[in-house]
DRENZALO-800310 format. One record per residue: x negated, z, y negated of N, C-alpha, C in turn. Coordinates in steps of 0.2 Angstrom, whole numbers, padded with zeros to 4 digits, always signed. Layout:
XZYXZYXZY
...
! end
This chain:
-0058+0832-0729-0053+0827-0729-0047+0830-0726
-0040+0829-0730-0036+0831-0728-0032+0828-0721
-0026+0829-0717-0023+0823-0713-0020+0818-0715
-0019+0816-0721-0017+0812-0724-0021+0807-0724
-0027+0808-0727-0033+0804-0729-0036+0801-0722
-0036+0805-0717-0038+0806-0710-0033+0796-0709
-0025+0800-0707-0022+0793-0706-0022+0787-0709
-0022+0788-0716-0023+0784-0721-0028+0778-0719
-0036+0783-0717-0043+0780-0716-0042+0774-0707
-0037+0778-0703-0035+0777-0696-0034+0769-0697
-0028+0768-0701-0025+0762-0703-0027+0758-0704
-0035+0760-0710-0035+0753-0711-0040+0752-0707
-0045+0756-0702-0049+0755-0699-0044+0750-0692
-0040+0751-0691-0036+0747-0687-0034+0741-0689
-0033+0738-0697-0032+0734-0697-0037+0729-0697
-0044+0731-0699-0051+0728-0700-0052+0727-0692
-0052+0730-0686-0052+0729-0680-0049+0724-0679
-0040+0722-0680-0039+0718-0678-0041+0710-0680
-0043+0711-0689-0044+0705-0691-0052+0702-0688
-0055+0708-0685-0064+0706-0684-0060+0704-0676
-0056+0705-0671-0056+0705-0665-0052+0695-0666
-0048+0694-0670-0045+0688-0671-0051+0684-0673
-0056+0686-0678-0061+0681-0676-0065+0679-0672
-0067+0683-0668-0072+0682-0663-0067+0683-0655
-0060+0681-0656-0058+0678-0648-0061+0671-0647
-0062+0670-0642-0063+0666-0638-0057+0663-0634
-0057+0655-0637-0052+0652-0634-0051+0649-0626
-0047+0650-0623-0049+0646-0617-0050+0638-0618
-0058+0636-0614-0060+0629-0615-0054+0625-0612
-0053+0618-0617-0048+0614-0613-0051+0610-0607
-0045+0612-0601-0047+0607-0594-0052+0600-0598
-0054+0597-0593-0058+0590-0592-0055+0585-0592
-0052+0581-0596-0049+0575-0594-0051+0572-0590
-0045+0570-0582-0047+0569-0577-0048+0560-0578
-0046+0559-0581-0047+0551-0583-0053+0548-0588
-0058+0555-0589-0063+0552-0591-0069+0550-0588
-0071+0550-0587-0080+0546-0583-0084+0548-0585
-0088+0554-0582-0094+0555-0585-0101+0553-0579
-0107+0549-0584-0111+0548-0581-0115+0552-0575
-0115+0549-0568-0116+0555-0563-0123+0556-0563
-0128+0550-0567-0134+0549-0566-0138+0548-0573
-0138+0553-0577-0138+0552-0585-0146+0550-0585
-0148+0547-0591-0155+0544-0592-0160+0551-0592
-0156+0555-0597-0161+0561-0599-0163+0566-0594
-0160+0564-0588-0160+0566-0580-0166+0565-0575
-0163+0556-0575-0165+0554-0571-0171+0550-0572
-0172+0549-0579-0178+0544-0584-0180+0539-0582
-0172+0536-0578-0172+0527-0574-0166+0524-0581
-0168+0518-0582-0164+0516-0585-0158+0510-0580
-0151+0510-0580-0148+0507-0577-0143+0503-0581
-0146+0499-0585-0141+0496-0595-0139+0491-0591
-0131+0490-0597-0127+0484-0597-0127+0483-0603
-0124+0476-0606-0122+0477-0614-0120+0469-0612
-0116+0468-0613-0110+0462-0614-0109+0459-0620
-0110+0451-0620-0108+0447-0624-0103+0450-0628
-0102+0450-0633-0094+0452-0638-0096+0459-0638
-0096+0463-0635-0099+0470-0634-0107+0474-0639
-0112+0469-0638-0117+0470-0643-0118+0474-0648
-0112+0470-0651-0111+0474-0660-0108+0480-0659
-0111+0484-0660-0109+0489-0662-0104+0492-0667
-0104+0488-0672-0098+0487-0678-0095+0482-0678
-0091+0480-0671-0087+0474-0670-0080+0477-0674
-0078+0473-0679-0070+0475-0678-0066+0475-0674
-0059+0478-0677-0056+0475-0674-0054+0469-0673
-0051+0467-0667-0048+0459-0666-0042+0458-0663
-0038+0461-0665-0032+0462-0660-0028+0453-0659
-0025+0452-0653-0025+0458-0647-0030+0458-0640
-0037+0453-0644-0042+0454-0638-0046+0459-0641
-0048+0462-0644-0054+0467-0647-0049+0474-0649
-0050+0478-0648-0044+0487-0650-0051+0491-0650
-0048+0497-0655-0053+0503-0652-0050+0505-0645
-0045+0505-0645-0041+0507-0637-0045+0504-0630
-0045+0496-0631-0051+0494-0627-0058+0493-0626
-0059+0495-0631-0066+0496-0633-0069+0502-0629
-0064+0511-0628-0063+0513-0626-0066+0513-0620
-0061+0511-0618-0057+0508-0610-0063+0505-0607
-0068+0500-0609-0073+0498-0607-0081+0504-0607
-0082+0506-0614-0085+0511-0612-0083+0519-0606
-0077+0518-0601-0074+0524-0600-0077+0521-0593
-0075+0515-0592-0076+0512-0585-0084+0510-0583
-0086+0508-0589-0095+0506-0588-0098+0513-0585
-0095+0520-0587-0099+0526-0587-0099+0525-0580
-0096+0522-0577-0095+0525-0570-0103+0519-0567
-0104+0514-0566-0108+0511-0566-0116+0510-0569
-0116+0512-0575-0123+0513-0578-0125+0520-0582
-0132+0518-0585-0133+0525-0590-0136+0525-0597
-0137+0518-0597-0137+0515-0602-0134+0509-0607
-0134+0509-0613-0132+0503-0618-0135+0502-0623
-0137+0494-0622-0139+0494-0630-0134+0491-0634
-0136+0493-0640-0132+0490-0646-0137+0485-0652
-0133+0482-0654-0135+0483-0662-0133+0484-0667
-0138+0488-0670-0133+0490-0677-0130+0489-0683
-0130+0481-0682-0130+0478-0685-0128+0469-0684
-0124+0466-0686-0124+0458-0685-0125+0453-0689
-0128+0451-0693-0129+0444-0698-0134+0438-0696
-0132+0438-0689-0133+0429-0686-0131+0425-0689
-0125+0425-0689-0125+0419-0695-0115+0424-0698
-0112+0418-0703-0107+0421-0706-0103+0423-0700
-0102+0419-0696-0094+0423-0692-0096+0430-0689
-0102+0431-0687-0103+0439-0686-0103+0442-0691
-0104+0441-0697-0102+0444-0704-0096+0447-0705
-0092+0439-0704-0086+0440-0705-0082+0446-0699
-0085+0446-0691-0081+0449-0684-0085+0457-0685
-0090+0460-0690-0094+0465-0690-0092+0471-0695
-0092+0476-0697-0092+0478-0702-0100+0481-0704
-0100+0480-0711-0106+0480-0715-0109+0488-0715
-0116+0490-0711-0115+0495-0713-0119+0499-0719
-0117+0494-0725-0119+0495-0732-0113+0493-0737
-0113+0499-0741-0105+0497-0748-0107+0490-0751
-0101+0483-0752-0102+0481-0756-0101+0475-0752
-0105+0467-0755-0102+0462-0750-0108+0457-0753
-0111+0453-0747-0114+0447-0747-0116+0447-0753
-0123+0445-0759-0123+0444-0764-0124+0453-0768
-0120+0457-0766-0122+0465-0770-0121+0471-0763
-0123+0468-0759-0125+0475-0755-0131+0479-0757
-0128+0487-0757-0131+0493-0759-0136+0497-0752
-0142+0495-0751-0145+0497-0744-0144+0506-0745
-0144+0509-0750-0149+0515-0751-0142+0520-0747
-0136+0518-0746-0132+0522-0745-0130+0520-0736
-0125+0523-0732-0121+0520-0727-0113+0518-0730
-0110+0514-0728-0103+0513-0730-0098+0518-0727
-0096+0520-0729-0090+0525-0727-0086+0522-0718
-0083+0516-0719-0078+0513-0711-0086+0512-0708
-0093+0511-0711-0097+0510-0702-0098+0517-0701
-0098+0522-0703-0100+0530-0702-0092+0531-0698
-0087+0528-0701-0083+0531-0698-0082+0529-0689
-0081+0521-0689-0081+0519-0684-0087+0519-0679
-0093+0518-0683-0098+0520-0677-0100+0526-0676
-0101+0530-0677-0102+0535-0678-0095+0537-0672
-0089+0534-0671-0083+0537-0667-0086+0534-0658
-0087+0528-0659-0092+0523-0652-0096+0527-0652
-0103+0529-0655-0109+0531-0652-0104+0538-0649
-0101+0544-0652-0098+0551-0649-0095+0548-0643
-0091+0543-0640-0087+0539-0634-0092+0538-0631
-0099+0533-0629-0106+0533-0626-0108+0541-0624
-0107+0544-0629-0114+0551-0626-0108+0555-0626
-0103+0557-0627-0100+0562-0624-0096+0559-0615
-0100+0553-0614-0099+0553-0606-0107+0553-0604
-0111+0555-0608-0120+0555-0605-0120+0550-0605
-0117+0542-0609-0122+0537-0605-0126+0533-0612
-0132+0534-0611-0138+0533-0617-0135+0527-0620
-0138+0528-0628-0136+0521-0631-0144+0520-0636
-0147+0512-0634-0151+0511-0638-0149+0507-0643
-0149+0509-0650-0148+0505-0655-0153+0500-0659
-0153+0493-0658-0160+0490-0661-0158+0489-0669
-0162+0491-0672-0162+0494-0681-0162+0489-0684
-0168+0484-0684-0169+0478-0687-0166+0472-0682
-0164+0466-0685-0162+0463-0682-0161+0456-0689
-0162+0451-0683-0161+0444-0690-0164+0444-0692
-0172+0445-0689-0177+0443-0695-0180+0438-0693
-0179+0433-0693-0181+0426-0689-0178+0419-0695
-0181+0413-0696-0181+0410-0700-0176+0403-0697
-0174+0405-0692-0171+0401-0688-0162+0402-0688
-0159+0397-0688-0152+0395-0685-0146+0400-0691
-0152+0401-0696-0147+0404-0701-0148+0412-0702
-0152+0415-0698-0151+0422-0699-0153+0425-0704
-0160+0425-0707-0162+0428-0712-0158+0426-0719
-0154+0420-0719-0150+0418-0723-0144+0424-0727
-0141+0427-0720-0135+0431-0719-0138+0438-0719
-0146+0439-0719-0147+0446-0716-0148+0450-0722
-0143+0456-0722-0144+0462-0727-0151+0465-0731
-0156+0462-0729-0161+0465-0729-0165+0459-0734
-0161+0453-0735-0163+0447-0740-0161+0448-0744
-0167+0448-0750-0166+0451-0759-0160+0447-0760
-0158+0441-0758-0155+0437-0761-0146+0441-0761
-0146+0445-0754-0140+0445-0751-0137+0454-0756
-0144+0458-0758-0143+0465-0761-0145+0467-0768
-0144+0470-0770-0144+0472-0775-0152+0478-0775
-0156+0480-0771-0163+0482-0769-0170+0478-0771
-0168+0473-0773-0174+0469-0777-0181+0469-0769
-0177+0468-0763-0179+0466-0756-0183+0460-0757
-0186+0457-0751-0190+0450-0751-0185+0445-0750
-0185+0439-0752-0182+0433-0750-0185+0431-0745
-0190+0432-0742-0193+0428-0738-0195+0432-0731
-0193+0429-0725-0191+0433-0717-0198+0436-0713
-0203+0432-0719-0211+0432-0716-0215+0440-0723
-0212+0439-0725-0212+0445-0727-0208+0453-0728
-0205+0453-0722-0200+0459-0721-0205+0465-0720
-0210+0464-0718-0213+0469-0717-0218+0471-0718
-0221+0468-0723-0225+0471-0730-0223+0471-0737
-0218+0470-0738-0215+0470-0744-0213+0475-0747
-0217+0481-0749-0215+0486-0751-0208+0489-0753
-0206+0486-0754-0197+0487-0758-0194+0486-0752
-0195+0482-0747-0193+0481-0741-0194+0484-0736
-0199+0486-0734-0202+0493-0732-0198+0500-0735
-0198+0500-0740-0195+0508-0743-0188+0508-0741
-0184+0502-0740-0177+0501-0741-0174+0500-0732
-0179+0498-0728-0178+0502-0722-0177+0507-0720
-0185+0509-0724-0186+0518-0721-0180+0520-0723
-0178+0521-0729-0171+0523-0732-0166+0523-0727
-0164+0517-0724-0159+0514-0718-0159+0520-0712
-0169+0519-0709-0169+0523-0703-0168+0530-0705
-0168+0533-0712-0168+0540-0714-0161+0541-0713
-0157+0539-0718-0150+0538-0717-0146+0538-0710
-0148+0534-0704-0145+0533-0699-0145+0538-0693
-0152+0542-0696-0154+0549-0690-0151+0552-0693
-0150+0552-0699-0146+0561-0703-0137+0559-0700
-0135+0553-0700-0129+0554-0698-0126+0551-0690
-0131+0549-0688-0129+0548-0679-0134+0552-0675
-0139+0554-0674-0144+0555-0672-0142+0562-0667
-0144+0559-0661-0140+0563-0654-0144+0562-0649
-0146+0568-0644-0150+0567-0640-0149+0559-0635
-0144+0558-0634-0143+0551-0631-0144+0546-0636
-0146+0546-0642-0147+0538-0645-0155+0537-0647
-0155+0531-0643-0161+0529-0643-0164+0522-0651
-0170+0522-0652-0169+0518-0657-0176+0513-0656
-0172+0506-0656-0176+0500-0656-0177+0498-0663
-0183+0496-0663-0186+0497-0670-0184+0491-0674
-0187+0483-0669-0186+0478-0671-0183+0473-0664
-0178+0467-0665-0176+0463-0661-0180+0456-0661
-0186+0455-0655-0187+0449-0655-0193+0448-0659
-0198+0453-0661-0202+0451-0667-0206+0444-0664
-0207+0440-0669-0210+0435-0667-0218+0435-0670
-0221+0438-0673-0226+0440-0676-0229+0447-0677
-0235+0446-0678-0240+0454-0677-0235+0458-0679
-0233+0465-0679-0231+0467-0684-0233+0477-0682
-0240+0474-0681-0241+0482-0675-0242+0489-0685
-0243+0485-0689-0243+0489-0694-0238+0494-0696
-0232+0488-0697-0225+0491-0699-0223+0494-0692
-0223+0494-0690-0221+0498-0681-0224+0505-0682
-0230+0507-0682-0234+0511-0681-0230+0517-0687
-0229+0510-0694-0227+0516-0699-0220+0519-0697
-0216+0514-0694-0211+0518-0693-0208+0521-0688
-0211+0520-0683-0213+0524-0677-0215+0534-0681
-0220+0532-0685-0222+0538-0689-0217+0544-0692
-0213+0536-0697-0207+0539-0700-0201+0542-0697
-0198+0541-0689-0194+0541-0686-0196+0551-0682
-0204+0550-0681-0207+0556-0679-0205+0561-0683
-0208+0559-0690-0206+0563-0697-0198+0567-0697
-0197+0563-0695-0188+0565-0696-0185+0567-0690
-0191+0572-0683-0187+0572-0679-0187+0571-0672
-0188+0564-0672-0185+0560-0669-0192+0559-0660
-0189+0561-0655-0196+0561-0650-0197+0555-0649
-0204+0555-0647-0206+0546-0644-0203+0545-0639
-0202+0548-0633-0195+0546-0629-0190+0543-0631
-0188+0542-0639-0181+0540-0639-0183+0535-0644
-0190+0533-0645-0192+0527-0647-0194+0521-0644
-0190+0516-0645-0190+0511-0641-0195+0502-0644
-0200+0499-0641-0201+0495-0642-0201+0489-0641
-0197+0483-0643-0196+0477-0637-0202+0472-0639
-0206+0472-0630-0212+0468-0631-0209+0458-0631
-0209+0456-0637-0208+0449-0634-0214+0445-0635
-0220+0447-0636-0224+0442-0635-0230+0449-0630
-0231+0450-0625-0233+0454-0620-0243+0454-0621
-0246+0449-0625-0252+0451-0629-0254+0450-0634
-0250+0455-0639-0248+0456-0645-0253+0462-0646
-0255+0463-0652-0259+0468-0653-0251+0475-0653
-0246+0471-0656-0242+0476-0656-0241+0481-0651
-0241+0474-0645-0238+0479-0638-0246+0486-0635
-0249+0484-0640-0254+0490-0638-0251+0495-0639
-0246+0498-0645-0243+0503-0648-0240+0507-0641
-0238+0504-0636-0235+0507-0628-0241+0512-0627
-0249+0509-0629-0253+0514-0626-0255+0518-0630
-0256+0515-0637-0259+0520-0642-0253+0526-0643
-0247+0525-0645-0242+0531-0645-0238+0534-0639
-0242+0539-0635-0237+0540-0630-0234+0541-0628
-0228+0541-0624-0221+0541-0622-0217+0536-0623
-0217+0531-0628-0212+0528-0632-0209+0523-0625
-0205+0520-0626-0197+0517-0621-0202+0507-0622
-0204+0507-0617-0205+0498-0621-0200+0494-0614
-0197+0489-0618-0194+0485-0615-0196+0476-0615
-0195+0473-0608-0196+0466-0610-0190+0462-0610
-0187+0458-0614-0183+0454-0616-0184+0448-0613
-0178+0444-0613-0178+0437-0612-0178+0436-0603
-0180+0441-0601-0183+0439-0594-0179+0436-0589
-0178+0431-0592-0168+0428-0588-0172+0422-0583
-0175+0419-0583-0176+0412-0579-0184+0412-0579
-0184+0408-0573-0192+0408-0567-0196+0404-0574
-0191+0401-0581-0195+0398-0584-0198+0403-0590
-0193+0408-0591-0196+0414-0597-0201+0420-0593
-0199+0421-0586-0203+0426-0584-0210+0422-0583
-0213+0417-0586-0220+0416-0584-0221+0418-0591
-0219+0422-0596-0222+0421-0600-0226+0429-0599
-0225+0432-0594-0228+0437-0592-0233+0437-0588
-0235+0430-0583-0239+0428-0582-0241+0432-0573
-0246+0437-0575-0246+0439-0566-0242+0446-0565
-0241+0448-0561-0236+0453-0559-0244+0460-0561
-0248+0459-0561-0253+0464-0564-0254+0465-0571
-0250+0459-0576-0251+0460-0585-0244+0464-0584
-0237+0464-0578-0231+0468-0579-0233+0476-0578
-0238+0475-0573-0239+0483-0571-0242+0486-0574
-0248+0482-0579-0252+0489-0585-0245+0490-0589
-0240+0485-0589-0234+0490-0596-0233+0494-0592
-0230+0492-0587-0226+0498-0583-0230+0504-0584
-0236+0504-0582-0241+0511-0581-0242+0513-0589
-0240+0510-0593-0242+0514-0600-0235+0517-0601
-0228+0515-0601-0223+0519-0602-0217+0520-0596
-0218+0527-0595-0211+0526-0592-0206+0525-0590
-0204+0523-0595-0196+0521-0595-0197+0513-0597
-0202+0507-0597-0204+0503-0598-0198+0496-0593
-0194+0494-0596-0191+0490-0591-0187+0484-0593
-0185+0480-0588-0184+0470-0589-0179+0472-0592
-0178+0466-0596-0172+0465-0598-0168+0459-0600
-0164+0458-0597-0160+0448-0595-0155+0446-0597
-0156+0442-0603-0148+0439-0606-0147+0436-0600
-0148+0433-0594-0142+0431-0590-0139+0425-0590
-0132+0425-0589-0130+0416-0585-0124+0416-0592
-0125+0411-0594-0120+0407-0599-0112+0407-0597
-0113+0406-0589-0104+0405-0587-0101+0409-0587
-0105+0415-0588-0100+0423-0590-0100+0424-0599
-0098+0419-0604-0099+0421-0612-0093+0422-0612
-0087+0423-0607-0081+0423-0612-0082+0431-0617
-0082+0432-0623-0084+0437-0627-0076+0437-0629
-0075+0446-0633-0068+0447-0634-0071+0446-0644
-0066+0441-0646-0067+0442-0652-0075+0436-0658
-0076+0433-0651-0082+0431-0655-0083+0426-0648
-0084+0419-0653-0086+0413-0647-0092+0414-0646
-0094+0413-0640-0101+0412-0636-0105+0407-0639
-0110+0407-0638-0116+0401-0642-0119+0400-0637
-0120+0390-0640-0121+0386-0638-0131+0387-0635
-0132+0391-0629-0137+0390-0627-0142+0387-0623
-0148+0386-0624-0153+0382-0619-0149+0383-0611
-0149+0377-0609-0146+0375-0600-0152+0380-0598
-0159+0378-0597-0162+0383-0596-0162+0389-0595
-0164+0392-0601-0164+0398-0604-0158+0403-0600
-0151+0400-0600-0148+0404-0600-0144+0401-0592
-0149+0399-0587-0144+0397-0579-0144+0405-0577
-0138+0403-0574-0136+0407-0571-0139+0408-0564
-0144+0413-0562-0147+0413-0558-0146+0421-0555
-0144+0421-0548-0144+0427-0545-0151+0429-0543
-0154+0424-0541-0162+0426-0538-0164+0428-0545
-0166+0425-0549-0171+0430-0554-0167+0436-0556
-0164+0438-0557-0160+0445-0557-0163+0449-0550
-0162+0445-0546-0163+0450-0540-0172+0449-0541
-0177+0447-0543-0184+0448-0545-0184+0452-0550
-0180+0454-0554-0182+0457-0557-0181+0464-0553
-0176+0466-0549-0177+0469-0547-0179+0471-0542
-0181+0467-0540-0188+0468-0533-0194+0471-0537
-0196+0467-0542-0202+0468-0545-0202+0474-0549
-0194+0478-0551-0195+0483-0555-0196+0491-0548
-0193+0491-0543-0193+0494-0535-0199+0494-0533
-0203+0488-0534-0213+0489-0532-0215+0492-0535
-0214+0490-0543-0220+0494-0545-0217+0500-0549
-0210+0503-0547-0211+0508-0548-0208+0508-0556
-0205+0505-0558-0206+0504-0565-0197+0509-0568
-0197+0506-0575-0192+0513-0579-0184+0509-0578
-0184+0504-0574-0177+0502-0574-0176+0494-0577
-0168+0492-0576-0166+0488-0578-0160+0487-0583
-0159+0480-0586-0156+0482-0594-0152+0473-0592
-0145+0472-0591-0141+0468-0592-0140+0465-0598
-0140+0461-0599-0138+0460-0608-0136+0454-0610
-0132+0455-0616-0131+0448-0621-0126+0446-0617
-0127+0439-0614-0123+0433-0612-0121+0435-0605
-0123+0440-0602-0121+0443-0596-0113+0445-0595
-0107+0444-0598-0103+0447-0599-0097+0445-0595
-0100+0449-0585-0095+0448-0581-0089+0452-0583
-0083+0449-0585-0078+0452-0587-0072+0450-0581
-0070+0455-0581-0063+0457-0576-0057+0456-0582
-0054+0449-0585-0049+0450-0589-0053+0454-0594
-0052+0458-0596-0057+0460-0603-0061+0466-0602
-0061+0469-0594-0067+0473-0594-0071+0472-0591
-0078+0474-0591-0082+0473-0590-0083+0473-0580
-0083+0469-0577-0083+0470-0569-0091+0470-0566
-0093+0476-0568-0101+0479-0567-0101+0480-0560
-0095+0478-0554-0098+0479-0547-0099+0472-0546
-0095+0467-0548-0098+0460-0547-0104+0459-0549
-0105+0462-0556-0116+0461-0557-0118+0463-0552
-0118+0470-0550-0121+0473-0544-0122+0468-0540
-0116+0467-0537-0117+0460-0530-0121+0455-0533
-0120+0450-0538-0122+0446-0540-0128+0447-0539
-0131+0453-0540-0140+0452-0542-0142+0455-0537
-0139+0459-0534-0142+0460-0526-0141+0455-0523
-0136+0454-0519-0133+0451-0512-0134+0444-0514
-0132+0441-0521-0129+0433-0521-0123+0432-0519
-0120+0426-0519-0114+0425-0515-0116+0419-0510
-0110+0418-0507-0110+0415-0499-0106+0409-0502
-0109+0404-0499-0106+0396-0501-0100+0396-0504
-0094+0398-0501-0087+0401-0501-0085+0404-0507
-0090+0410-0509-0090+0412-0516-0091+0410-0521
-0096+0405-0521-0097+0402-0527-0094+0397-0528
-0088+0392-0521-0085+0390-0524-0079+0389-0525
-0078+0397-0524-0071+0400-0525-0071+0401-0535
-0079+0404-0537-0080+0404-0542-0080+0398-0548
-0083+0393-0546-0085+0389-0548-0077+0385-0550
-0073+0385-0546-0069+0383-0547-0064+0388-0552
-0065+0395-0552-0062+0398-0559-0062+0399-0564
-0070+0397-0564-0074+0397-0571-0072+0388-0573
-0072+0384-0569-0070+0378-0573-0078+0373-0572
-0083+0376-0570-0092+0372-0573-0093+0375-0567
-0100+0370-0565-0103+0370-0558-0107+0375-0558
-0109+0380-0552-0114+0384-0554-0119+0383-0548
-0128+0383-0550-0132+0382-0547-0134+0388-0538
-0131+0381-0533-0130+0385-0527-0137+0386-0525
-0143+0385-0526-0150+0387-0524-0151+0393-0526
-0150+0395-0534-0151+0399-0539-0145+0406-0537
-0139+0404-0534-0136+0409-0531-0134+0410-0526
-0136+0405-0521-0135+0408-0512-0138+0416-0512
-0136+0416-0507-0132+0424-0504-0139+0424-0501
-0139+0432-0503-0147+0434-0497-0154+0438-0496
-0157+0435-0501-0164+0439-0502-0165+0446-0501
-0161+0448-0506-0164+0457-0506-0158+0460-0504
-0154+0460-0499-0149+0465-0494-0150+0473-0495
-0161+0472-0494-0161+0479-0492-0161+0483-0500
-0161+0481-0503-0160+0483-0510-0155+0490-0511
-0156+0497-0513-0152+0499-0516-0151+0503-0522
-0147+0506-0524-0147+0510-0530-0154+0516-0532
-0156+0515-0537-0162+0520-0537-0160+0528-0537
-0152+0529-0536-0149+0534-0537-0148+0537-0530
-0149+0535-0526-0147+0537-0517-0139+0536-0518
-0137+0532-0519-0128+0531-0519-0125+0536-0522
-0129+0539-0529-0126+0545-0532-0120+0542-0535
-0118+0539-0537-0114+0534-0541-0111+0530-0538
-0104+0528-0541-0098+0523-0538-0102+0516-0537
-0102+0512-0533-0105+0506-0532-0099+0500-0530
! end
């Protein structure tokens, strides 16, 4: 090889140098937005759950509603909750009746009458799929309940995507047969196959069904199985027991790990439906992450974007003492956490004011405060049910890791 050939060969080895050296720099990482919140007490840490979910907030495919609902606000509220919790539920869906229809977006192509189940719609990928990234890129879990509306009551199953009448899937018409109905059955799985392929994150957790009112330990198990199939660990399968001697609720023991939750548990009149504090503690002891979960006091529903409904005076008193039992009783016996939810929707102006829940359900207020309160909300609020007091010594299951 002559010196020609020599330099010639030099060159273009330099230039092949250069172009392998441009690919493989390494950028410097950008700083950490100082304005962002990240959870100091993540779930997958700490395996306590410590959930809020707010009225108007639920939906997870809320639209917009400007100028009470933005993604800007939407934001802003998961930015601020990070600091206070570690968990959220969602749902993935709303067809309660039409005005969730109408405040939701679908997340299937097409409309009322010709929705397509087998696909996801383009704007719910895009916008949910940008919410759930906002949740887990602060660490704070989101559980998503998958089925939902299945109930033959107050309009739901009328509105709900999964009524042959409302799709083009040749689905059941009938809300008692959602979950043997073969074509209805395929056309979830399809749903939950599709939903893991495009959100499926170590912080998203999945509730299979909301509220079941009937056995439905069959259709659980199989998709409990299908969920496994695809991936997905029993930790991050979640069960909501609403009837607590159900052959279902055995599924807590037969399938280990799974997340089970109890619903409703808002008033001295729903928590007997648990009956002795020993039928709570075999849940507790089958799963650990097993924990209450309380729609709360009515006189917090102002929601952004969606009026409040008309619920049972019972059902939904506002009561500081059972909140604070729930949490006495979850501190006993050692249990996976607590989960705010629904009608709970202590808003500061339109965020979320997660240190007044804290107080609320610890401390109570002082005669003073409730009728300082009572007088801003407009409606009386029950002084027996919210005097100041009982569990003081109460604290955060974090050692004060977290902004309080």
């Amino acid at each position: 090889m002559n010196l020609e050939e020599v330099e010639k060969l030099a060159k273009e080895n330099r230039k092949n140098l250069n172009k392998i050296l441009e690919l493989i720099k390494v950028e410097d990482p950008e700083p950490p937005d100082p304005k962002k919140n990240i959870c100091k007490f993540p779930l997958s840490e700490k395996n306590y759950i410590l959930g809020w979910s707010g009225l108007g907030y639920e939906a997870l495919s809320l639209k917009e509603y400007p100028p009470a609902f933005t993604e800007d606000l939407y934001r802003e509220v998961i930015n601020e909750s990070a600091k206070f919790i570690n968990f959220r539920r969602y749902f993935a869906y709303c067809s309660e009746n039409l005005d969730y229809l109408k405040a939701t977006i679908s997340p299937f192509p097409g409309s009322k009458g010709s929705w397509t189940l087998r696909e996801i719609s383009k704007e719910y990928k895009e916008v949910v799929g940008s919410r759930l990234r906002e949740d887990h890129s602060r660490k704070v879990a989101t559980m998503v309940c998958i089925a939902t509306g299945i109930k033959g009551t107050s309009g739901r199953w009328n509105n709900s995507y999964f009524n042959g009448a409302n799709n083009v899937n040749d689905t059941t018409t009938d809300f008692r047969r959602f979950y043997d109905h073969p074509k209805t059955v395929e056309m979830f799985d399809i749903f939950l196959e599709n939903y893991v392929t495009e959100f499926d994150s170590p912080h998203l957790i999945y509730e299979l069904v909301n509220e079941a009112s009937q056995n439905i330990y069959s259709w659980a198990k199989g998709r409990i199985q299908k969920l496994v199939s695809l991936g997905v660990p029993r930790n991050r399968i979640s069960l909501e027991i609403f009837q607590p001697h159900s052959k279902y609720a055995q599924l807590l023991e037969e399938e280990e790990g799974l997340i089970g939750c109890a619903h409703a548990v808002n008033s001295l009149k729903t928590v007997n439906r648990w009956h002795t504090s020993a039928d709570r503690k075999f849940y507790y002891d089958l799963s650990p992450r097993f924990h209450l979960s309380g729609d709360g006091p009515d006189e917090f529903n102002e929601a952004l974007g969606l009026k409040g409904l008309n619920w049972n005076a019972e059902f939904r008193k506002c009561s500081a003492r059972q909140m604070r039992n729930m949490v006495r009783h979850d501190i006993q016996t050692g249990g996976g956490g607590i989960e705010f939810m629904s009608a709970l929707a202590y808003l500061n102006g339109k965020l979320p004011d997660l240190r007044l829940l804290r107080d609320h359900m610890v401390k109570g207020f002082t005669a003073q405060e409730l009728t300082d309160l009572s007088s801003k909300l407009g409606i009386p609020l029950d002084a027996e049910q919210n005097k100041c007091g009982e569990l003081l010594e109460i604290r955060d299951p974090f050692n004060n890791n977290f902004e309080l």
